[in-house]
C-alpha positions in Angstrom: -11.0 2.8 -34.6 -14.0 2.4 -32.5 -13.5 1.2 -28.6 -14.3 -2.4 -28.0 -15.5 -3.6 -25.1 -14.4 -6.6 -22.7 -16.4 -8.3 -20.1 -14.2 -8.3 -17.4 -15.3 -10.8 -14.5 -13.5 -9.0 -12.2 -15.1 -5.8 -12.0 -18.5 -7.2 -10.9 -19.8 -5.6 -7.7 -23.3 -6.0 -5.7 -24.8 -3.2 -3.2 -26.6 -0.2 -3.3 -25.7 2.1 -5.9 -25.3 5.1 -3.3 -22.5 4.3 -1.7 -21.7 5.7 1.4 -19.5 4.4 3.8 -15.7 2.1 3.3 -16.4 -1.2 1.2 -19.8 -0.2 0.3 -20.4 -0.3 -3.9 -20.4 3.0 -5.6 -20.7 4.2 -9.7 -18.3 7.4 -8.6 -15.6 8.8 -5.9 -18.8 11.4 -5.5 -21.0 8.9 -3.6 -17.9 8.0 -1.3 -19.3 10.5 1.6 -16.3 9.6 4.2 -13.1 12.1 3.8 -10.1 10.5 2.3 -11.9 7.8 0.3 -12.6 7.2 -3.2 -14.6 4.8 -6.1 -12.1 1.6 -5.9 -12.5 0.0 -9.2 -11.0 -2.5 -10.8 -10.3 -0.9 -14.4 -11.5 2.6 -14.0 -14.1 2.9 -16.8 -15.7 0.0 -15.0 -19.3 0.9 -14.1 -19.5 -0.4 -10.1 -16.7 -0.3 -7.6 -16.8 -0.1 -4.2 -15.3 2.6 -1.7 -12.1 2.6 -0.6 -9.8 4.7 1.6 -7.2 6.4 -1.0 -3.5 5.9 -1.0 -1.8 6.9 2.3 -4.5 6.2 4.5 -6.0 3.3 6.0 -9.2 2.0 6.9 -10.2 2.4 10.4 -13.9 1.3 10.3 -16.1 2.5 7.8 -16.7 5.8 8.3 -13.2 6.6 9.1 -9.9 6.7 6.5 -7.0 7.9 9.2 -3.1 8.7 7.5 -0.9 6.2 7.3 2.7 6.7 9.4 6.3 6.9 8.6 8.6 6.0 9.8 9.4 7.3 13.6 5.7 8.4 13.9 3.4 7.4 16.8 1.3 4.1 15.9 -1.1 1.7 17.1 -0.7 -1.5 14.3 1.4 -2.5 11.9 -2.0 -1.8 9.7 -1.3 1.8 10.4 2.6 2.2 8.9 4.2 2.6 5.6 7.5 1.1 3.9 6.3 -2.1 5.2 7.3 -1.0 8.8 5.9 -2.1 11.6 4.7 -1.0 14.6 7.0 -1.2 17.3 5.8 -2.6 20.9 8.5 -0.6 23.1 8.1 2.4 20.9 4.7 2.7 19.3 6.4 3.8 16.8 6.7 2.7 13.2 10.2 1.1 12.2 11.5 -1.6 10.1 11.9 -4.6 11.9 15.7 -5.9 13.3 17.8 -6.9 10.6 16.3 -4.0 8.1 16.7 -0.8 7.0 14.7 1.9 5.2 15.6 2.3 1.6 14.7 5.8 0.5 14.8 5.1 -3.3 12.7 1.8 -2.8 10.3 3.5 -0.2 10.3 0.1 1.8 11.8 -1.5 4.6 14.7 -3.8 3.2 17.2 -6.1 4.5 19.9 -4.3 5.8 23.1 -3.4 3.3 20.5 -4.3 0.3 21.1 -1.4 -2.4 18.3 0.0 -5.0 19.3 0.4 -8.8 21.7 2.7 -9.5 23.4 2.6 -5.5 26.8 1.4 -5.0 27.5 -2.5 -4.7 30.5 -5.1 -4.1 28.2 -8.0 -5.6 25.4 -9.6 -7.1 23.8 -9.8 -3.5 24.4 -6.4 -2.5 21.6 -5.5 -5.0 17.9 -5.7 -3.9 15.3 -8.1 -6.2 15.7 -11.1 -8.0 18.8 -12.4 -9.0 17.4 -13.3 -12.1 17.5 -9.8 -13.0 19.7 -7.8 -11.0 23.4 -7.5 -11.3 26.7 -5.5 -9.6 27.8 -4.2 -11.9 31.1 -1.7 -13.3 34.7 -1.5 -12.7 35.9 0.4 -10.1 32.8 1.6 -9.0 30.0 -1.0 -9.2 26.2 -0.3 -8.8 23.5 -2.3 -9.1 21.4 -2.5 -12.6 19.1 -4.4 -14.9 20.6 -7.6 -16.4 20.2 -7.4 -20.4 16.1 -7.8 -21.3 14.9 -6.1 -18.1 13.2 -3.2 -17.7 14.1 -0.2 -15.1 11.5 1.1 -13.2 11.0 2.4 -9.9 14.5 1.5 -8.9 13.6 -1.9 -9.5 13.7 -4.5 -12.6 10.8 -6.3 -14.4 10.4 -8.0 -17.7 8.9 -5.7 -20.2 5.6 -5.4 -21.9 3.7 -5.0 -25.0 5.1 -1.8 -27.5 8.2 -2.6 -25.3 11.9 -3.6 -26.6 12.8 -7.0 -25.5 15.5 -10.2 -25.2 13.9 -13.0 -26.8 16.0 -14.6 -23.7 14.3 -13.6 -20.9 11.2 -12.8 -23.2 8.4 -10.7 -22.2 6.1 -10.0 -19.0 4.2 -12.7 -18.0 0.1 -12.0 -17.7 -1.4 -9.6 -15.3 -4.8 -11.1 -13.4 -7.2 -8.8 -14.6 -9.7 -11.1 -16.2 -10.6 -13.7 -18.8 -9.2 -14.4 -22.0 -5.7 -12.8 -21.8 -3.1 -14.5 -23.6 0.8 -14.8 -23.0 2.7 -11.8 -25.1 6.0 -13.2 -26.5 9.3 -11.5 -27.9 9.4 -11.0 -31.5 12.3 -12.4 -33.1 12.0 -9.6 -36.1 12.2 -6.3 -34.4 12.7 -7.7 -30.8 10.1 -6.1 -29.6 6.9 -7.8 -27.3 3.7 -8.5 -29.2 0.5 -10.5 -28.9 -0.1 -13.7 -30.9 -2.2 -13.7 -33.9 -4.9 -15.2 -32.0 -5.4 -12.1 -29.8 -5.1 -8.0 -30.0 -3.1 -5.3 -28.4 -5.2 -4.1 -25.8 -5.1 -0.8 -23.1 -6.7 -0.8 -19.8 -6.1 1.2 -16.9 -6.2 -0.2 -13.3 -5.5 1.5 -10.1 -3.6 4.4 -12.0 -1.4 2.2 -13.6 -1.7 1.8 -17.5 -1.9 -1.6 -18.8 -0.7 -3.3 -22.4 -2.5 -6.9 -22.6 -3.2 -9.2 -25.3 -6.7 -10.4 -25.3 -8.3 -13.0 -27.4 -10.0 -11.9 -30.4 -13.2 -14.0 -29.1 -13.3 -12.2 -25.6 -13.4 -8.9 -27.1 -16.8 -9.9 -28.6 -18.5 -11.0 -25.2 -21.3 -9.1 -23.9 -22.3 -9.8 -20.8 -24.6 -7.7 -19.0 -24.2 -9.2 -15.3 -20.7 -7.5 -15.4 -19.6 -4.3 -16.2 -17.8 -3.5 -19.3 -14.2 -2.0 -19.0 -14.3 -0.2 -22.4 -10.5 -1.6 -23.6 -9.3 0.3 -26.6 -7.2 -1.8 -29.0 -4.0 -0.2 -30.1 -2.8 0.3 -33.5 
């Protein structure tokens, strides 16, 4: 089947077209000239971005992407650490804040005692994320897990997405921001599984790294628009 394309609002960008320096636009990660940067875009098939520094580093000014710091190590801002850390006065050093602790599994600064999937628990709010879908759960040893129609991932719970099995109680994922004309997937009753109306298609878009199942009106995948850049969605079987 034959790509078809989606005008995708977001993925607009202005500037020159040799990019150079942070936050400047850019067609490729080549024309990003400062080390530790890359072509930032929206969906990556898009044709304009703009340059960003890459994952792990942060922006100091425009011609500079420094590594972010862990936690223990020497700091200047908050801006500079990761985990959600911060940077502390006394120290200058990053750490979580009082009345946290870092979670290895989670990679983030929690509130103290909170426990990832799969760690040890005494109850519902021992475990870290919603309580709407996370649960103590077991005998006589209890860990935290996914309540019946969530998803695992990450050591964390979400609802689950198009292709993906589901409860038709909680339902399906609700819609990611990445443009116009996406419409709400629901659970399938049938096979219990999440699918798109029948007024839109199964759709597959990547953004920052992360693949993307959507349903998209059957309309917007027929919109050319050439003031914005076309993200080149692929509809799935």
């Amino acid at each position: 089947m034959n790509p078809l394309f989606v005008t995708v609002l977001a993925c607009v960008f202005t500037g020159n077209a040799l990019a150079a320096y942070i936050d400047e636009a850019c067609a490729n990660s080549g024309e990003c000239t400062v080390t530790n940067s890359y072509c930032y875009k929206t969906f990556s098939n898009c044709d304009k971005g703009e340059c960003q520094c890459k994952s792990g580093y942060y922006e100091e000014d425009t011609q500079t992407c420094l590594k972010e710091r862990g936690i223990g190590e020497t700091c200047s801002s908050s801006t500079h650490c990761l985990y959600g850390a911060t940077c502390n006065s006394g120290t200058s050093k990053c750490a979580c804040t009082s009345g946290e602790e870092y979670n290895s599994k989670l990679k983030l600064c929690v509130t103290s005692g909170l426990k990832a999937i799969t760690e040890e628990c005494s109850s519902d709010s021992n475990c870290y994320g919603s309580s709407t879908m996370v649960e103590c759960h077991g005998t006589s040893t209890k860990t935290c897990k996914c309540k019946t129609g969530y998803i695992t991932d990450a050591y964390t719970c979400r609802l689950p997405h198009v292709t993906e099995d589901c409860k038709v109680s909680p339902g399906c994922a609700e819609q990611v921001d990445v443009g116009t004309g996406q419409e709400t997937e629901t659970c399938d009753t049938n096979d219990l599984k999440c699918k798109c109306p029948s007024t839109a298609d199964r759709v597959s878009a990547v953004a920052e790294g992360v693949t993307y199942r959507l349903c998209y009106s059957k309309y917007s995948l027929l919109v050319r628009d050439q003031r914005s850049c076309y993200s080149n969605f692929v509809t799935l079987p």
